[in-house]
C-alpha positions as a printed Julia matrix, in Angstrom:
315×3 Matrix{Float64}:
  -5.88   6.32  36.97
  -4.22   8.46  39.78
  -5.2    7.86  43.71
  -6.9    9.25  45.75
  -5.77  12.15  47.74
  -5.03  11.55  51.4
  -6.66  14.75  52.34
 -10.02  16.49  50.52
 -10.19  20.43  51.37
 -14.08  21.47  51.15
 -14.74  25.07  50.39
 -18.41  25.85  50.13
 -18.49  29.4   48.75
 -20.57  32.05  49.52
 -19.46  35.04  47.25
 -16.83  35.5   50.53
 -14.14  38.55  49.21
 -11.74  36.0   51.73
 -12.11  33.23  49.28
  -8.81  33.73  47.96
  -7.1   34.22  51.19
  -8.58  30.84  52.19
  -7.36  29.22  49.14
  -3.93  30.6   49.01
  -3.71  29.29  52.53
  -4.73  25.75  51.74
  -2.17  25.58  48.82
   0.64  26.66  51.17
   0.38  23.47  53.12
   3.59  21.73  54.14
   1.97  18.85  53.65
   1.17  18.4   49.59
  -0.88  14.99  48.74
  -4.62  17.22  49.06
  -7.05  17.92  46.81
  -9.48  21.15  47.02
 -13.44  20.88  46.09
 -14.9   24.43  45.46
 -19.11  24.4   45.76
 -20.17  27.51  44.4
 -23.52  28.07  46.41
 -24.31  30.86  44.13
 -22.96  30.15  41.06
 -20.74  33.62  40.68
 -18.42  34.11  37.94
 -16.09  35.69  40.63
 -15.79  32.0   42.12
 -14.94  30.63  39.24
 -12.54  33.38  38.42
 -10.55  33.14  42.13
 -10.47  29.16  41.27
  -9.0   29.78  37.87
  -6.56  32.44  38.82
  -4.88  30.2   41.36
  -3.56  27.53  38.39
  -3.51  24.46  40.34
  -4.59  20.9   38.96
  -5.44  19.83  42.81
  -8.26  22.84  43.14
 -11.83  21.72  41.55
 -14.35  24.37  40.6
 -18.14  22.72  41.34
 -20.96  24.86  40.6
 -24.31  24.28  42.58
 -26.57  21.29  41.4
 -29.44  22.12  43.46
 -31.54  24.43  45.22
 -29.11  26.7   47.55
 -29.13  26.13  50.85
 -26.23  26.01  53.63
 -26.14  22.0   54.95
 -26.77  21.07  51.33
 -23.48  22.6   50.23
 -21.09  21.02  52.94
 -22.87  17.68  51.75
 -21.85  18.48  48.18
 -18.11  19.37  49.11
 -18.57  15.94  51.4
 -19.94  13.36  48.82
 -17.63  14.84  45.77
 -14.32  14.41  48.16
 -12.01  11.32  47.8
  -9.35  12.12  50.17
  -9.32   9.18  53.51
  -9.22  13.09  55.63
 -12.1   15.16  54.86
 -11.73  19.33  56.2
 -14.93  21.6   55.68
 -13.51  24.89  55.19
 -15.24  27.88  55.77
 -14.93  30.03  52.51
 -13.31  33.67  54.5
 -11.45  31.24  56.86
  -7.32  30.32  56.86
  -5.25  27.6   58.31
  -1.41  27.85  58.78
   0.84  25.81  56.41
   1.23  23.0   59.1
  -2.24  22.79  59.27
  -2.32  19.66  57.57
   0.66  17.95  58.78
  -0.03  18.29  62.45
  -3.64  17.7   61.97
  -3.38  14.17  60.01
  -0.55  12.78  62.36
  -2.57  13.26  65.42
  -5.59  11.66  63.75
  -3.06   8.86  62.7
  -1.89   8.33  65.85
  -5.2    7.73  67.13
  -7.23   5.14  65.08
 -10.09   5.35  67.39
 -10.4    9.0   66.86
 -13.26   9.99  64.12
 -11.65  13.82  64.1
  -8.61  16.04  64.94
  -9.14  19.15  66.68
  -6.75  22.51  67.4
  -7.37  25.35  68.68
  -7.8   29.26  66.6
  -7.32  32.56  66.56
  -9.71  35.09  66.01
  -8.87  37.39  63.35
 -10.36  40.56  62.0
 -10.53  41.41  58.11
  -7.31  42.45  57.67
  -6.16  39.09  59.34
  -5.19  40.63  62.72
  -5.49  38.51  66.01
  -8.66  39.82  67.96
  -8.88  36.94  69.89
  -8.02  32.88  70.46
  -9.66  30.01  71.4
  -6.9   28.5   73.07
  -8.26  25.36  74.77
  -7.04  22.55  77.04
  -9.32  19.62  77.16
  -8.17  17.75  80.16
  -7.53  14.67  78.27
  -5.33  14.61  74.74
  -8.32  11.65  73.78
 -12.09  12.32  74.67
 -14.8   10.04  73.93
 -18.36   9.74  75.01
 -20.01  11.6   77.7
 -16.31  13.68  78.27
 -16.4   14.34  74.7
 -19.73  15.41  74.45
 -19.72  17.5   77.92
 -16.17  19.26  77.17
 -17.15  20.41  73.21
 -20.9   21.49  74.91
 -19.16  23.52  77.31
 -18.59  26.66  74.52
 -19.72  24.9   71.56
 -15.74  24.57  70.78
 -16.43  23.1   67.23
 -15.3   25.57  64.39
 -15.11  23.96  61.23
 -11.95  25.59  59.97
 -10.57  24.05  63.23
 -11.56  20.48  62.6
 -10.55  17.34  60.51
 -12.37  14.48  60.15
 -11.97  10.75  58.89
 -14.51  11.18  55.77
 -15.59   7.37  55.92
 -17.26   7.62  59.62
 -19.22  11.35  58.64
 -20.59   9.49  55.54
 -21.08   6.26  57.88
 -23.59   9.03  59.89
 -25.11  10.6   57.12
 -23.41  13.89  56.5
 -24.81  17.12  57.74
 -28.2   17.41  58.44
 -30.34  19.6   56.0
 -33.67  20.05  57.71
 -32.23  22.29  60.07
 -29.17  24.45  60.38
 -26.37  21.32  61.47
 -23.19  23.68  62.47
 -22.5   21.43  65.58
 -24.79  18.61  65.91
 -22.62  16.51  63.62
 -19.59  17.46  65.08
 -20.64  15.91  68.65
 -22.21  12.75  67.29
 -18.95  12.03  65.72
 -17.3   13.16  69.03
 -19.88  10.36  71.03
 -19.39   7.53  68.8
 -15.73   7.62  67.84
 -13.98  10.13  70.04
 -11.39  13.03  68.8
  -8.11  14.44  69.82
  -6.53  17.45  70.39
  -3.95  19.34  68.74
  -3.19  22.21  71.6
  -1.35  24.79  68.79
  -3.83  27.24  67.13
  -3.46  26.26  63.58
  -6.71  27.69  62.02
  -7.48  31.3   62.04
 -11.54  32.35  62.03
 -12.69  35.18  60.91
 -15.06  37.64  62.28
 -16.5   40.2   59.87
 -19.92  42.26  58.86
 -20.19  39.38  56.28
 -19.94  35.96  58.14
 -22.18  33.56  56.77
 -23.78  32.83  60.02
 -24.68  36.5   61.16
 -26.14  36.93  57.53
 -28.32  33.73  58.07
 -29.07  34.92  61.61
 -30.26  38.42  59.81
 -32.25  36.41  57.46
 -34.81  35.5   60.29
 -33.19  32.06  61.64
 -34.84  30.57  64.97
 -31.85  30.14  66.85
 -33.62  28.86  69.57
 -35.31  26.12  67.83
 -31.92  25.3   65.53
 -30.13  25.12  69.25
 -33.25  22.63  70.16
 -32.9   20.38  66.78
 -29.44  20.21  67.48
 -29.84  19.08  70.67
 -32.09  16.16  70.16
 -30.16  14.89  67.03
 -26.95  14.74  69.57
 -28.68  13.19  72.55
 -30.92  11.29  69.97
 -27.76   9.51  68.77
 -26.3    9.23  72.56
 -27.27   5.51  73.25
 -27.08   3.92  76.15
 -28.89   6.87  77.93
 -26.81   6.73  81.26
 -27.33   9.24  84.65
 -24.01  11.56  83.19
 -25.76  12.13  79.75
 -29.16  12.56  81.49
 -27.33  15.59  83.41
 -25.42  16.93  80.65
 -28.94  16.92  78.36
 -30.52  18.79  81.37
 -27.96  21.08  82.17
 -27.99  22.08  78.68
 -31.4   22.43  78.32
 -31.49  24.67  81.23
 -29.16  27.14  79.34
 -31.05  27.06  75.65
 -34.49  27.96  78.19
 -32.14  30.97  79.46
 -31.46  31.92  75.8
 -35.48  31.95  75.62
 -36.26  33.9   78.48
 -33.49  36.81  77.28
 -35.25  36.58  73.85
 -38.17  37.01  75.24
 -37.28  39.75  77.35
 -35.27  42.0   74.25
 -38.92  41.73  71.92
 -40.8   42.75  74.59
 -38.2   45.63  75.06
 -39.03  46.67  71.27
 -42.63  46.44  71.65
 -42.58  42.6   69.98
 -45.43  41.18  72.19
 -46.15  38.45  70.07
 -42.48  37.18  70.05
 -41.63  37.86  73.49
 -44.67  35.75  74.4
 -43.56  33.0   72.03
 -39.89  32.66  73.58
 -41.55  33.17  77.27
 -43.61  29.76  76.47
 -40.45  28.35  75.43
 -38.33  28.74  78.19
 -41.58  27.82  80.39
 -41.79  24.45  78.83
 -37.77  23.82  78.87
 -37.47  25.1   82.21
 -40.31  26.27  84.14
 -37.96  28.17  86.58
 -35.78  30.13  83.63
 -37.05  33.59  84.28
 -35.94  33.49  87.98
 -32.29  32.73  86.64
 -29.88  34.77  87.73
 -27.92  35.8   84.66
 -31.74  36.88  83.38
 -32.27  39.09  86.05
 -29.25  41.05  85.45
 -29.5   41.51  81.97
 -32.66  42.88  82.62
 -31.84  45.46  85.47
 -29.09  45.94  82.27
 -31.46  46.8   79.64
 -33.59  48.38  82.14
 -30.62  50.85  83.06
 -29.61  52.1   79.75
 -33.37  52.53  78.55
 -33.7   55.03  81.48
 -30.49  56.46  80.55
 -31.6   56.93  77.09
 -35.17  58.53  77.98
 -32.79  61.29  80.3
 -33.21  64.69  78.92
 -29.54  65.94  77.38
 -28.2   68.44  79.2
């Protein structure tokens, strides 16, 4: 009988052409006692081929078991790991080879801490640096409201950037599968059990035509009722309610009725009366002041400025 790993990678795959990349990156650890759990959401032979090809014992093809569907897959790659450290990684997504290393001593050297976070670079498809998210928390340890108000502030919670003990996500349930979970999880762990931060950018996120999250966007998500079910699962799960969460829930509901109004506001610009009415009620009932917002009122005198410019005759 061998034991357990003291690391599980998750890959749920998505037919990514990264997958490889991502793989190749995870076997390059410094850091070797891992194991790697590949959910095929799709069931492609070019999954199973990529897994093959790379000839390790420690990688483990799974093929789906269920109805597809995005939450459902993380779950899979959660409930089949073993490892005590438990990292959902994104299938087109790398981490350096100290990735590991870095990421399990700082979660070792706080026992409180349900997750490890570092910061990323953006990278392109060819793996150039477009960007970073290069972020200082003001604390090395944040629990509670600072955790909550600090990872709100930017929605600073990539996967490929996280790692978490795997007994306290299980202890909450996993990801939620009613409703699209990216986050929500994330910051009830971050509540309850507090994380720390590892300040080098050790995980590199990809931005492409073929992210999973602008294809589910293009397949007709609500974001503004996936921001909403978010929300209530985190605050939901923030007991005792106390004046600083009451602010921080308000506060952030005051942005998601922004979102709304600016929804409402690019239908209407494409002749969507129906929709822009629905995301006007919206922001009404989250905020009954959102149109008069500021940031609203330029992006319209925005929109409004390049429609003209478009209707100008060409000279």
């Amino acid at each position: 009988m061998t034991s357990a790993p003291l690391v599980t990678f998750g890959i749920p795959a998505y037919d990514s052409p990264f997958l490889e990349q991502t793989l190749r990156s995870v076997l390059a650890q410094t850091l070797g006692d891992f194991d790697v759990i590949v959910s095929d959401d799709r069931g492609r032979s070019d999954t199973r081929t990529v897994v093959e090809r790379a000839g390790d014992p420690r990688v483990r093809y799974v093929a789906a078991d269920g109805p597809p569907g995005v939450p459902a897959n993380w779950n899979r790659c959660l409930h089949l790991a073993t490892g005590a450290y438990f990292v959902l990684l994104p299938d087109d997504d790398v981490i350096a080879p100290e990735f590991a290393a870095r990421m399990v001593a700082a979660i070792e050297a706080h026992p409180a801490a349900g997750f490890a976070h570092c910061s990323a670079l953006t990278v392109d498809a060819t793996q150039a640096v477009v960007g970073d998210v290069l972020v200082h928390p003001p604390a090395e340890f944040l629990a509670g409201a600072a955790a909550l108000g600090w990872l709100l502030d930017g929605l600073r919670v990539n996967p490929a950037s996280l790692m978490f003990r795997r007994d306290v996500i299980l202890r909450l349930g996993g990801w939620e599968e009613r409703f699209w979970d990216d986050w929500a999880l994330t910051l009830r762990v971050a509540f309850r059990h507090g994380f720390v931060h590892v300040p080098q950018p050790l995980a590199m996120v990809r931005d492409h035509a073929t992210n999973l999250s602008k294809i589910v966007a293009g397949g007709g998500r609500d974001e503004v009722l996936d921001i909403l079910n978010q929300q209530t699962a985190v605050f939901g799960d923030a007991l005792p309610v106390t004046d600083e969460l009451l602010a921080l829930r308000a506060r952030w509901t005051r942005d998601v009725s922004h979102r709304a109004v600016i929804k409402a506001f690019k239908h209407a610009l494409r002749g969507d009366v129906r929709a822009a009415l629905l995301h006007y009620r919206r922001a009404r009932h989250l905020y009954p002041l959102a149109p008069l917002h500021p940031g609203f009122l330029v992006i319209a005198l925005r929109n409004r400025r390049d429609a003209w410019r478009r209707a100008r005759p060409s000279r």
